[in-house]
N, C-alpha and C positions, 0 to 999 in steps of 0.2 A: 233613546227611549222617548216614547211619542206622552205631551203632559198631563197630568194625571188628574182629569176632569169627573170625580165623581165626589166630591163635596155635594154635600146638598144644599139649597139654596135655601129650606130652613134655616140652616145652620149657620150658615153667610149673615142673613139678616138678625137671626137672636146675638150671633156674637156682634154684629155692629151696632145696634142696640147696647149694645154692655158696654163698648169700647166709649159712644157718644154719651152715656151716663158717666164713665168717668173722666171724661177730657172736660166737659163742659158743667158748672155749677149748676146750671139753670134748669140742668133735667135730674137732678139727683130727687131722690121720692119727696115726698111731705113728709115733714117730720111733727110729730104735735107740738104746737108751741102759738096755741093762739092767734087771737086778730093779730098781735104784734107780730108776730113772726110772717104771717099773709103781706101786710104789711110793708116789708122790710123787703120780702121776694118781689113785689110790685116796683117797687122805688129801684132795685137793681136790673129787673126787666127793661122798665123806662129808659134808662142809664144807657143800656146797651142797644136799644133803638137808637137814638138821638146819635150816639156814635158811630153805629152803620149808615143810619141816615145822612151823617155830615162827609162822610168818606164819599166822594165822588169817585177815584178809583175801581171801586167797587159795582158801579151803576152797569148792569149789562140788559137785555132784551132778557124780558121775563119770559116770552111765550117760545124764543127760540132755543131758551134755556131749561126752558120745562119740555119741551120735545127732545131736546139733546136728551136730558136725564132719562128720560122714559125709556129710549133707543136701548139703553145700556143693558147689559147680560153682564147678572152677578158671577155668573160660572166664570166668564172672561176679564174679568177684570185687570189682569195682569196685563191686556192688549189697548186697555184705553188711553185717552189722554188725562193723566191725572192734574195737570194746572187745568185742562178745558175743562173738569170736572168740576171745580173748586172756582170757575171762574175767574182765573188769573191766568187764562192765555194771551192776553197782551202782554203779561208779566216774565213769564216763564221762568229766568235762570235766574231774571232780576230782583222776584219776589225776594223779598225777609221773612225771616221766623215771624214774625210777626204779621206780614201780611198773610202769611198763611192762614195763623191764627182765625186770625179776622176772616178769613174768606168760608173757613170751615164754619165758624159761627153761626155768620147769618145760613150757612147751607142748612146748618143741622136746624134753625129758628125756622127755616119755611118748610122745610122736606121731611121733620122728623114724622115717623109713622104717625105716632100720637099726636104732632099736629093737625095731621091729613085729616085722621081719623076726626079728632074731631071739629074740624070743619066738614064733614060729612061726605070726605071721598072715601072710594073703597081701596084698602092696603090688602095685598096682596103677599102674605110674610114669606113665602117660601122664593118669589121671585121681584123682590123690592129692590128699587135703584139704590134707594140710601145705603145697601152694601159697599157698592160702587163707592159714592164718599167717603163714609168711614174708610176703605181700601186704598184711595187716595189720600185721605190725610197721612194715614201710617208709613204710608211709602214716600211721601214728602218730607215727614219729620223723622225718618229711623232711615231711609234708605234714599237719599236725596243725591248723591253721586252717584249712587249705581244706575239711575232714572234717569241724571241729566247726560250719563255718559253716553246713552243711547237716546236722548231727545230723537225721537220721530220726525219733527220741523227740522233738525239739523240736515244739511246738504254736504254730504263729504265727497265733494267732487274737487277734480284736481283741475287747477285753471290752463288754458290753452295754452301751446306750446307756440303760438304765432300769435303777433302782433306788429299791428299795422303801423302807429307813432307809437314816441316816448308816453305821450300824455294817456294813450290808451294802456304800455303799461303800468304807471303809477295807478290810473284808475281800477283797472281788475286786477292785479294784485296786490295794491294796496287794501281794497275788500277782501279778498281772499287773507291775509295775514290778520285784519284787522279780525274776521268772524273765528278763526281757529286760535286767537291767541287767549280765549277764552278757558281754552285747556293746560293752560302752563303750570305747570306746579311753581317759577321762578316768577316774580314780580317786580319792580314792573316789567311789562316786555315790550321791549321796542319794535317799534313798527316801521314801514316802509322808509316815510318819510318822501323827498320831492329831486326833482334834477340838482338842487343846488345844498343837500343835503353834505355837513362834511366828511371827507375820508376817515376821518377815527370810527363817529359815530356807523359809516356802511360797514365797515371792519367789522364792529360791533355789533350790529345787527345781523349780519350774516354768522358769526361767530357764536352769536346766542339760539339764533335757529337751527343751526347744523349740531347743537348741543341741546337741541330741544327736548324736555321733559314733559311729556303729556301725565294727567291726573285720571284721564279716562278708564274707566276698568267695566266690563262687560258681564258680571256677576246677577246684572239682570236680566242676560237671555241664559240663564242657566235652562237645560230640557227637562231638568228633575232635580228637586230639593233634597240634600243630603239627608235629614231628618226623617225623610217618609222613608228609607231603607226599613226592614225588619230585621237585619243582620248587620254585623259588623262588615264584614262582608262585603256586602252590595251596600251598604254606607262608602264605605273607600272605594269602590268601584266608580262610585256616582263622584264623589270629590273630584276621583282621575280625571273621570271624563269631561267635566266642569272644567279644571283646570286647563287642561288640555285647548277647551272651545275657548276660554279666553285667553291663551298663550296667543294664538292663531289670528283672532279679531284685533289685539295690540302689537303684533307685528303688521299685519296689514296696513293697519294705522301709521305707525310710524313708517311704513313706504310708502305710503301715501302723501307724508307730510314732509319727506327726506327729495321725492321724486318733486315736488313740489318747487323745495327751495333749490333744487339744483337746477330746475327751469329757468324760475327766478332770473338766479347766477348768472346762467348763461346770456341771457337775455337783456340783463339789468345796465340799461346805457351809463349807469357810472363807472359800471368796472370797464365800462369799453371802454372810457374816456381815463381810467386809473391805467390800464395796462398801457394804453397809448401814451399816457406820461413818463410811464417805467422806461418804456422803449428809449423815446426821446432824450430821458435822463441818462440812462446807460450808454446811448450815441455822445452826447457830452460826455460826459465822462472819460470815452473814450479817445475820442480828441483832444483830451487837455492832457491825458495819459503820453499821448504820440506828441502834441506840442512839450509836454515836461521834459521826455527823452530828447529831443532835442535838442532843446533850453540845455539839458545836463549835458549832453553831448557837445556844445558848444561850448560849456565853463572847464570840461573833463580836463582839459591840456593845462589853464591854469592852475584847476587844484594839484597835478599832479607835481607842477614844477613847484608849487605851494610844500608841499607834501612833501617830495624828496628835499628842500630847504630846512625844513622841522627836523625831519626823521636827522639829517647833518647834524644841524645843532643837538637832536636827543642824543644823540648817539655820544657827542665830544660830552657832552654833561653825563650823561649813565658813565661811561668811561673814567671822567673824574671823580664822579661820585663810590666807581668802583677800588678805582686804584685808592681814595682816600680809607674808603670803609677794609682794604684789604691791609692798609698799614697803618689803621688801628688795631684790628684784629691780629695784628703780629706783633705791637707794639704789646698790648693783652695779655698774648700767649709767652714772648717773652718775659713778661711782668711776673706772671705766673711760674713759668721756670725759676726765675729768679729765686720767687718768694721757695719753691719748693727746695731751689739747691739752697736757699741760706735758711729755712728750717732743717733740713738733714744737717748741714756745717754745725749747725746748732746745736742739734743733738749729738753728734759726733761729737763736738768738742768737750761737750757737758758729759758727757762718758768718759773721754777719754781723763779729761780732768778730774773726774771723781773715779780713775782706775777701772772702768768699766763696770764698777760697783759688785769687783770681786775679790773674795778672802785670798785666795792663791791662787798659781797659775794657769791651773786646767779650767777653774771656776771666769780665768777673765780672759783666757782664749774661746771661754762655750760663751762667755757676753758677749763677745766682741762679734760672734756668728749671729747673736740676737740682735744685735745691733743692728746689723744690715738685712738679717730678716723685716725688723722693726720700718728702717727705712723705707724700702720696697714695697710690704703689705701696707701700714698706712695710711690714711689721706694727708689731705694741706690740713685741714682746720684739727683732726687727730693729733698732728703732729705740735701743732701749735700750741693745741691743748698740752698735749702730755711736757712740751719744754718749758710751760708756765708754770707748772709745777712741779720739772723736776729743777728749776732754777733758784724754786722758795723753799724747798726742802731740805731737810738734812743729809747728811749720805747715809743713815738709817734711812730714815721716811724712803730717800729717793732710791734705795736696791731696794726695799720692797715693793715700790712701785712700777721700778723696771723689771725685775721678775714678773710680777702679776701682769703687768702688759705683753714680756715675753711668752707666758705662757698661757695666756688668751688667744695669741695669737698662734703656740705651738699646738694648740688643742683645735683650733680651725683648720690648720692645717691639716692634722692627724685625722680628724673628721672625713676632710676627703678624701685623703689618700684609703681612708677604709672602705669609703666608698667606690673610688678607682679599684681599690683592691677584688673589692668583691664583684664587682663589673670583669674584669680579666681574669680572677678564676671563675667567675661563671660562663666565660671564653673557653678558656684554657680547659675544663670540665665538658663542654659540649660535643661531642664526637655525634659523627653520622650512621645512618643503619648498618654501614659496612664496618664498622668498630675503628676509623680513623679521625683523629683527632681533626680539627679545622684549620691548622695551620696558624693557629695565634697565643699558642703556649710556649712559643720561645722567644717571645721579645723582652730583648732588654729595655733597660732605664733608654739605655744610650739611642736604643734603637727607636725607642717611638719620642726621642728627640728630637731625630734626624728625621722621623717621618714627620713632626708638626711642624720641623723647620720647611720642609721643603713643599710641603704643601700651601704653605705660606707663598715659597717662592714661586712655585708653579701653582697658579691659581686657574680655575674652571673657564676652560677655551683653548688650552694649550694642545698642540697638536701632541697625540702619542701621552698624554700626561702622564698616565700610571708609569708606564714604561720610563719614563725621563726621571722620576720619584725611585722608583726601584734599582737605576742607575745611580742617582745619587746618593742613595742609603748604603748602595753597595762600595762607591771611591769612599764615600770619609765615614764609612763602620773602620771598629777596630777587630770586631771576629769574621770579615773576612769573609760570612754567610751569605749566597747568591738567592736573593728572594724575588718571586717574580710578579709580574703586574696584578695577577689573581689576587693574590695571597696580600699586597698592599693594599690592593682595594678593599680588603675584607678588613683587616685592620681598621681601616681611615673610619668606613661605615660603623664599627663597633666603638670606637674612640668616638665618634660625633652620637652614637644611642647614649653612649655614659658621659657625657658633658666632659670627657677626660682633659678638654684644654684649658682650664683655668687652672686657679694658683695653687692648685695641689701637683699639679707637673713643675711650672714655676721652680717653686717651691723645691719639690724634689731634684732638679738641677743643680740649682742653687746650694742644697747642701753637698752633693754629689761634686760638687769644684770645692768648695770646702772643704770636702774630706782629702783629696788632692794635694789641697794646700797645709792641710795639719800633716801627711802622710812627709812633704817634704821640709816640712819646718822642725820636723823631728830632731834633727844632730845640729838646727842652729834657729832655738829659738830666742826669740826678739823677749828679754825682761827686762821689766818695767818694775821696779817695786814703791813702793809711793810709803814715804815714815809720813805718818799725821801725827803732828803735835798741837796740842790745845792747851790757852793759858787760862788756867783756872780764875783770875783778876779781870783779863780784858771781854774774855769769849772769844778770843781771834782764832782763828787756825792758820796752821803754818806746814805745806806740803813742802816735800824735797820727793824728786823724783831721779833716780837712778839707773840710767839706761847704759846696756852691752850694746855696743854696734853689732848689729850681722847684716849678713847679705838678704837685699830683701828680695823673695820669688813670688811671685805672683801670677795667679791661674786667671787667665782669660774670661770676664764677666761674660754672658750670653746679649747678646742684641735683644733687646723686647721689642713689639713689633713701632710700638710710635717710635722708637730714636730709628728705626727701620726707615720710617716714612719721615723722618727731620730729616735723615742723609740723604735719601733720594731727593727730598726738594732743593736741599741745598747744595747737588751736584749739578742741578738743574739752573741753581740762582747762578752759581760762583762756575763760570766754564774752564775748560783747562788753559787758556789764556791767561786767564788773572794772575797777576804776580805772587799776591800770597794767599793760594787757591786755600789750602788744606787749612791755615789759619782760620779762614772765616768760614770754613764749615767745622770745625771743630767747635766753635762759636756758638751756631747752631745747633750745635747735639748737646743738652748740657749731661753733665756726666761723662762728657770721652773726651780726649785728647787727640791732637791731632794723628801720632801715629795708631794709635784704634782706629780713629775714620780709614789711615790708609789702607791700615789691615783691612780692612771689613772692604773695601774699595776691592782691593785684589781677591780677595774670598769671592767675591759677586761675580767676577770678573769669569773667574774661574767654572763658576756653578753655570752660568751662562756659555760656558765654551762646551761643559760637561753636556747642557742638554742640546747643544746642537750637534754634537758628535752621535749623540742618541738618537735625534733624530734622524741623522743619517744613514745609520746601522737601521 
């Protein structure tokens, strides 16, 4: 939109008139207020002579200053030079508020109409210069960036891309940087500087101009004032377009000033003489690289005979170190046996001696099974516990005490086994869409005995496993049932969803050989009857025990899987050379005796013959 030139120049000149009445005291009307008051206006006139007069600053050509003034077109004013107006174009960017001040002052003191007037020139209101000042004062104090950001005297030319010496570049663009760093919104800014200038500080300087921040904004070549819109409308229309024209002029800018420094750059004999040194340093560098390989290549054979010396000797010290920490650790672990076979002896004894802590006989053959339930379930420090206090008690105190631990322990047990229970008929209960059962509602006790024994034995890797598993469930079942690889895997899978192999299986063994051994103890059992006498005088007690001889039968304990892993080590320690081979591995398993080990020796023996015949089939 071409700018909108129809102000009238009356109008220019009454409103700068109004604007130079309120900036300045000296033109505000007469107020009534006497000589004194005449007075008082005279003495501040004086004042403000004397002080323009003493500013030499200020001193310009009167006649070429009053022909400049005259030249000016109040319609144009937006095209003038506002410092040449005001008398401060030697000043320009440099002026202060204050010189402004001052300059508008004496402008308004020689030029105001009323002055003119009455020194008897003719004023002209409709097309008067002093619009022009007023027009510049306001635009120097309300709009002073947007005016300096287009200074007309400013040169925004971009410095040549040749140069003849170094000295010719520091000279034209050390000018060129020094006149444009005027725009930096960042202070201070570094400049050029000289050939002997140092690397941080060139770092630096290039770094801050390739990050340059110019202040400049171009809001005073707008083609039309948002305000003069009659619409909303063509208001935002006009902002657009505004916006727009100065997006455009500050991009330019900044390639102007971007093209610049990277002339500079290119050009600037320090970085030629910085890269020349990188080079130079990186060549060193790399020859001391090839001298080091070398160097190392020549010590290589030393370190290595170095080295394999060390590694000898670490090797004979790890070794000792390990063989001693491996017969502490067994010294330990036998310690620990120990303690646990002579807390069981303990309690054993402590039962046996207090009659199992039963009234008759059925009641201390069912102790005598809590007994070894008791042992087995458990721990060292339980154990120790429970025979400290059944050693300070009475045989009251101490049968209610071993009841209440037997049947702690018989209500954990029973716990899981409800649990196992409800796990296998929820097996046993499952059938497929065709109305047949899954094949895991006929296992016996015995049966998923034999299958946690043997999966134990045949453990994941074995060739054929299932098949080797279902051969061995098949030689040592006692019904006889031909079950096949499917149908044990499906088993094993269901016993590992319901955690079936802890001490509720155990457990369930354990009394399953008990009942075995009550079943044959029937026509010759072992009585014990214990008379206690107590002397009312001392407190002493006085037991007599009365034993039948019988034959004593005895059902086969099951292997748990550690004395499993004692016998293997200790067939491994003691080889069949030793003289008293089975001695000292009986040694090692505590709780078995030597022909146990043997037995369980030919058992393995055996199971191992079973699955390679399986394999073979």
């Amino acid at each position: 939109m071409a700018r909108n030139r129809n102000t009238s120049p009356h109008d220019l000149v009454d409103s700068s008139l109004t604007v130079a009445t309120l900036q300045d005291v000296l033109f505000k009307p007469l107020e009534a207020g006497g000589e004194r008051f005449l007075q008082l206006r005279t003495l501040k006139l004086e004042h403000f002579k004397r002080e323009f007069n003493s500013d030499k600053s200020y001193e310009i050509n009167t006649e070429e200053d009053i022909q400049y003034l005259r030249s000016l077109e109040p319609t144009d004013w937006k095209d003038q030079d506002h410092y040449a107006v005001l008398g401060l174009k030697h000043l320009r960017v440099r002026a202060s508020e204050d010189d402004i001040r001052k300059a508008y002052r004496i402008r308004v003191l020689k030029h105001h109409p009323d002055k003119r007037m009455g020194a008897g020139e003719q004023v002209n209101p409709e097309c008067d210069y002093f619009a022009c000042i007023v027009k510049a004062f306001e635009t120097l104090t309300g709009k002073r960036q947007a005016y300096d950001s287009i200074d007309p005297t400013f040169d925004n030319y971009v410095p040549p891309k040749t140069i003849t010496s170094k000295d010719d570049f520091f000279t034209v663009y050390g000018k060129w940087f020094e006149l444009n760093s005027r725009w930096s919104v960042k202070t201070p800014v570094p400049l050029l500087g000289n050939i002997n200038t140092p690397r941080d500080k060139v770092d630096h300087f290039y770094s801050f101009w390739y990050e340059f921040d110019s202040w400049r904004e171009y809001s005073y070549l707008d083609e039309e004032e948002k305000e003069k819109g009659q619409y909303r409308e063509e208001r935002r229309w006009i902002d657009k377009q505004n916006k727009a024209a100065r997006a455009k002029l500050k991009k330019e800018e900044m390639t102007r000033i971007r093209s610049a420094v990277d002339i500079a750059y290119s050009l600037d004999p320090r970085i030629v003489m910085f890269k020349t040194q990188d080079s130079e340093e990186k060549l060193a560098k790399k020859m001391e690289k090839k001298k080091a390989v070398r160097e190392k290549q020549e010590q290589e054979e030393q370190l290595r005979r170095d080295k394999a010396e060390k590694a000898r000797l670490e090797k004979e010290r790890i070794e000792a170190e390990a063989k001693e920490k491996e017969l502490n650790a067994k010294k330990e672990k036998e310690a620990i046996k120990k303690m646990q076979k002579k807390e069981k002896k303990t309690f054993r004894t402590v039962c046996k001696t207090n009659n199992y802590y039963g009234t008759d006989d059925k009641s201390t053959i069912d102790n005598m099974a809590f007994m070894e339930t008791l042992c087995e379930v458990l721990e060292l420090n339980e154990l120790e516990e429970l025979n400290k206090q059944l050693t300070t008690m009475s045989l009251d105190d101490g049968s209610l005490l071993f009841l209440k631990k037997a049947d702690e322990v018989n209500q954990k047990i029973k716990a899981e086994r409800a649990a196992t229970s409800q796990v296998i008929s929820g097996s046993k209960n499952g059938y497929g869409r065709n109305g047949s059962s899954n094949g895991l509602d006929d296992w016996t006790s015995e049966d998923l005995a034999l299958l946690i024994k043997s999966v134990n034995i045949f453990p994941a890797g074995t060739v054929q496993r299932w098949e080797v598993v279902a051969n061995f469930i098949q030689q040592h079942g006692s019904n006889g049932k031909r079950r096949t690889a499917k149908e044990v895997l499906a088993k094993a899978k269901d016993l590992k969803a319901s955690d079936f192999s802890k001490n509720s299986m155990k457990e369930e063994v354990n009394q399953m050989a008990y009942a075995v051994f009550e079943k044959n103890q029937k026509s010759q059992i072992k009585c014990e009857a214990e008379e206690t006498k107590r002397d009312d005088d001392t407190g002493n007690t006085t037991t007599t025990i009365i034993t039948a001889p019988v034959e004593q039968v005895e059902e086969a304990k099951p292997w748990t899987a550690e004395e499993q892993k004692m016998l293997e080590q200790a067939l491994k320690t003691y080889p069949a050379s030793h003289s008293d081979r089975w001695d000292r591995i009986a040694e090692c398993v505590p709780g078995r005796n030597k022909k146990e080990c043997m037995a369980r020796f030919k058992e393995l023996a055996a199971l191992i013959k079973a699955k390679k015949m399986a394999q073979k089939k």
